[in-house]
N, C-alpha and C positions, 0 to 999 in steps of 0.2 A: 289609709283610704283617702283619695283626692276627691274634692265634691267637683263638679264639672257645669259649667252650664253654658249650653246651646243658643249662640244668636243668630238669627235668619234658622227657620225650619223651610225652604224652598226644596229646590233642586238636590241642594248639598248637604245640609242639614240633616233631614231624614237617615241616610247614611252615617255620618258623621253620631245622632243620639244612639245610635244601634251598637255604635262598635265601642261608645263609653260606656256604654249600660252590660257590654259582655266580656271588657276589662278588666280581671281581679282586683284592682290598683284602682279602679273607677267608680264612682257612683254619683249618676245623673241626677244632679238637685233639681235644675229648673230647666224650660225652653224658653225662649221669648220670639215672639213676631210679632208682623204689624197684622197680617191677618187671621182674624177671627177662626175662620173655617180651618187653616190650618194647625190653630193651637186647637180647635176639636180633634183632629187627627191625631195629635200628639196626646194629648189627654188619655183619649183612647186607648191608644199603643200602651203609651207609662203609667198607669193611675197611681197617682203618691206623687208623682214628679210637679212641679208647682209649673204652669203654663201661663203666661203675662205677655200683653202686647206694650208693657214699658220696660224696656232693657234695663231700667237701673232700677226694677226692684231686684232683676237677677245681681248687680254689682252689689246693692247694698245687701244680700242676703250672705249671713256669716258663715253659712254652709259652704258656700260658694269658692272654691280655692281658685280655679282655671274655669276660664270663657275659651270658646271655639266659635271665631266670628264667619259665619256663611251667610254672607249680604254681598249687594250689589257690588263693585270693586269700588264704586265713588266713594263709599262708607265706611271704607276701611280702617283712613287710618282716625277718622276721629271717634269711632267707633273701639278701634285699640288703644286710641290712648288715654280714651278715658277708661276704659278697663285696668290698664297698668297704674294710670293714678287712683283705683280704687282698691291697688296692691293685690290684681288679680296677673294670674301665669297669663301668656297669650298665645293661644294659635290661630292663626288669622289663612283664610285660605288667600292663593294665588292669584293675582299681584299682589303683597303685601300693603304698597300705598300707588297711588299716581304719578308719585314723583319722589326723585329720590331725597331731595332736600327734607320732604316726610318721613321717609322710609329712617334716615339718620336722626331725625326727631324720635323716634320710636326706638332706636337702638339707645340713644341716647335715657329714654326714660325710664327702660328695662334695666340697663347698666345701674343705672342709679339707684333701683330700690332693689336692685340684684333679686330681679325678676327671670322667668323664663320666656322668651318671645322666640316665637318658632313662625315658619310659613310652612301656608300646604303644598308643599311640591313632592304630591302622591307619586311621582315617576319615582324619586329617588328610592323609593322605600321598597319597588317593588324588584323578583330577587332579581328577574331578568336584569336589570338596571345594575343592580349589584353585583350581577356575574360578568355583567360586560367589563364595570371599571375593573375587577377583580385576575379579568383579562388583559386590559390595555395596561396596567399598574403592574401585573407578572411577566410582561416583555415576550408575551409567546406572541403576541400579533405583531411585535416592531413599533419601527416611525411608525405613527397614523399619518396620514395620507389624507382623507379626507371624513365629512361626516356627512351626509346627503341622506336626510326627511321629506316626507310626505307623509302630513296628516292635517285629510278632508273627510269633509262629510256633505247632507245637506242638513243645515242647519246647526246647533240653536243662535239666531241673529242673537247679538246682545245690542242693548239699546246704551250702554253708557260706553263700551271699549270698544276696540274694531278687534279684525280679526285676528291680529299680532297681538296684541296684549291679552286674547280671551285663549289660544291653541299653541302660538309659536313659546308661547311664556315655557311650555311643556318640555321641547327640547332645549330653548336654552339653558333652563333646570337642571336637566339630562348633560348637554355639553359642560356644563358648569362641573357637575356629579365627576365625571367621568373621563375627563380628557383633560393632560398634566399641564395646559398650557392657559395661559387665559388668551380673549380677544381682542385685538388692537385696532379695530377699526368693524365699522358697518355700514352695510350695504341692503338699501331696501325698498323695492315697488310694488306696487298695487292699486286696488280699484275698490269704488262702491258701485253697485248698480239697483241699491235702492234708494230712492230719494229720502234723503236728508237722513241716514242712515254712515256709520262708518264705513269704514273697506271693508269687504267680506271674501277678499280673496288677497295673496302677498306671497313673496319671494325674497325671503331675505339672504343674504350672504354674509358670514362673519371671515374674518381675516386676522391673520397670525403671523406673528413675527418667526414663522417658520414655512416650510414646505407642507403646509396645511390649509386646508379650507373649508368651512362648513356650509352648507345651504338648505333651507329651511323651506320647503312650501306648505302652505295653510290654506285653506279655502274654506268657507261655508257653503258655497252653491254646487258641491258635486255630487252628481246621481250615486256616488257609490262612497260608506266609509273606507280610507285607508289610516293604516298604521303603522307606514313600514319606513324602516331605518340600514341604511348601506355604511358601514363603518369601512374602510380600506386601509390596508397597515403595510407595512414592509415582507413581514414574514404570512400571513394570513392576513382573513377577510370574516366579518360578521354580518350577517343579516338578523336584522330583529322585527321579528313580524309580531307586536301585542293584540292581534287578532286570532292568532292561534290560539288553539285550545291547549295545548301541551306544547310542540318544539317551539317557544317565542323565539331563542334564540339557536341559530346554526352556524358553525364555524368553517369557513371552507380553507381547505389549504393550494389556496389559488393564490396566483400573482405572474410576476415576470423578473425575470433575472438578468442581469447587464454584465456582458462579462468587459471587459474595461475599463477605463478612467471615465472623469466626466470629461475630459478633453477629449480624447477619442471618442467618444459618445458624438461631443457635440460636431467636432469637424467632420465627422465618415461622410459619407455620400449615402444616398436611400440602400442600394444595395449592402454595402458593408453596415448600414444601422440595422437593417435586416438580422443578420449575423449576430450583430449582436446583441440584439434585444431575444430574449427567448422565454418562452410561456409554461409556465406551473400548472397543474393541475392533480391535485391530492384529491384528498378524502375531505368528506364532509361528516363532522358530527355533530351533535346537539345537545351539549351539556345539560345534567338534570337539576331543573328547577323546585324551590319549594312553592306550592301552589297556594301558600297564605295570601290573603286579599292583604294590598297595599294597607289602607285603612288602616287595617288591625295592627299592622305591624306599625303603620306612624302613630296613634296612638297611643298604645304602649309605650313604645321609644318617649313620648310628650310625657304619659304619666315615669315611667322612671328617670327622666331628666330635672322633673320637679323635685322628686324623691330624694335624690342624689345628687341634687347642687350641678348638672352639665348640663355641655353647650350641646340644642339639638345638633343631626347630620346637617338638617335643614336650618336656619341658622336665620337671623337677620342678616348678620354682612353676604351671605348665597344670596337673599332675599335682594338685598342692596345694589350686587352684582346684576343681578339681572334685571332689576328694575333700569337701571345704567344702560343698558344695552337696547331695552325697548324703548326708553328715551332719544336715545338715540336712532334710533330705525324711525320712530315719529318722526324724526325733524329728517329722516334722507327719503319717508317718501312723500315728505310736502317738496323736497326741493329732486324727485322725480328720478330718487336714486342715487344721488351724490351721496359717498363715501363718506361717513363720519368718522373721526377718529375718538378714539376711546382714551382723552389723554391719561398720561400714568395716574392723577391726582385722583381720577373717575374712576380706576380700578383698583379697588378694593382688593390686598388680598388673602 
């Protein structure tokens, strides 16, 4: 039995004590927050569970095996790294740190006391997620072609990230998870339109040393949530809608077919490209899904990794990667979309 304990009960939290306390492998020692009211609610819920608005009575409590850090993202890594130096496991939710010269500070201290350090990157865990890479990895959809996101909402403003490091983190997780390639470069704009507030709206583009491309929209100011993902491949096409209630994902057997060279392709004239470009149109199914909440499943995975000496799915170097990536997207859209490249050194793999 791993004892577990909960830092930040906010937003994330709440969730996060629910699905240790319904772990075989679990059992929630302490909560800690800064506010009051909130450790009434937890007291509440868990009574026996010890509730402190000083985190390091939860570090110094010998019960205590694994922390589960859900705090602001500022707080992250010094928040995890004094948990690892108090030879606690760590799951730290998404972005792991601010920067990755951190994020490598924290792999680096896990490493050493041959610790578990995990991030929350809840997409990977869930199966949709896992049936896509399980697609794109068994070659029935081909080259991928491209990966094209939208996910907006209105709201929740974060007061310490903007809107790329708080939503886009989600599918670069996702791209990270899920597609054989990593990315060589980034591409990223956007806006704030509250005063003295981050961007709450962005358009990022990643780029590949191949005939791929991904693109990423985030927004906090739109009238409707979306959650939808166009993956396009050689042989098939997926759509993944995580607002469904049951088909998230659907597979089309759509595309286009080129009957000659790429030289004849490219010289023909409009009419002979006509010819010989020609259009696919199959069946569509929707592979069945296991409908276990994310959560439970990362969880789990965090206490059997402790148990059993492995490296989570979710991982610092994923964690490292992608921190890499929104570093980068910061500095292209201070300079209003100029292309960063991701040199080899930066990508981790």
């Amino acid at each position: 039995m791993t004892g577990v304990g909960v830092i930040g009960y906010g937003y994330w939290g709440p969730n996060i004590a629910r699905n240790v306390r319904e772990q075989p492998g679990g059992d929630l020692v302490a909560i800690s927050d800064l506010r009051p009211q909130r450790l009434i609610d937890a007291a509440s819920r868990y009574p026996g569970v010890k509730a402190t608005t000083e985190m390091r009575e939860v570090l110094a409590n010998p019960r205590v095996d694994a922390v589960v850090i859900a705090t602001p993202v500022s707080t992250h890594y010094e928040l995890a790294l004094e948990a690892l130096r108090a030879g606690k496991h760590v799951l730290v939710e998404k972005p792991m740190a601010m920067t990755s010269a951190h994020a490598l500070r924290l792999m680096e201290e896990a490493d050493r006391r041959n610790l578990v350090l995990a991030v929350d990157h809840t997409f990977v865990y869930t199966s949709a997620v896992r049936k896509i890479r399980e697609l794109i990895a068994g070659d029935g959809i081909g080259d991928i072609y491209y990966y094209d996101s939208v996910r907006v909402n209105l709201g929740l403003f974060q007061h310490d990230v903007n809107v790329v490091w708080d939503l886009a983190v989600h599918d670069l997780s996702i791209i990270d998870y899920v597609l054989p390639l990593r990315p060589v470069a980034v591409s990223a704009t956007g806006l704030g339109h509250v005063t003295g507030q981050p961007e709450n709206i962005a358009y990022l583009t990643l780029f590949f040393d191949a005939p791929l491309i991904a693109h990423v929209h985030v927004n906090w100011l739109a009238p409707v949530k979306v959650r939808r993902t166009l993956i396009g491949g050689s042989r098939k096409m997926i759509v993944y809608d995580d607002l469904e209630p049951s088909e998230k994902i659907k597979v089309y057997d759509k595309g286009i077919t080129v009957n000659g060279s790429e030289h004849e392709l490219s010289a023909a004239s409009t009419p002979d490209y006509q010819m010989l470009v020609g259009y696919r149109a199959g069946d569509m199914w929707a592979p069945h899904l296991d409908m276990t909440e994310a959560l439970t499943v990362e969880m789990r995975h965090f206490l059997e990794c402790i148990d059993q000496g492995r490296q989570p799915i979710a991982d610092a170097a994923s964690a490292l990667r992608v921190i890499q990536i929104l570093e980068a997207a910061s500095q292209s859209l201070r300079q209003r979309g100029r292309a960063i490249e991701l040199h080899a050194e930066r990508r981790v793999a």
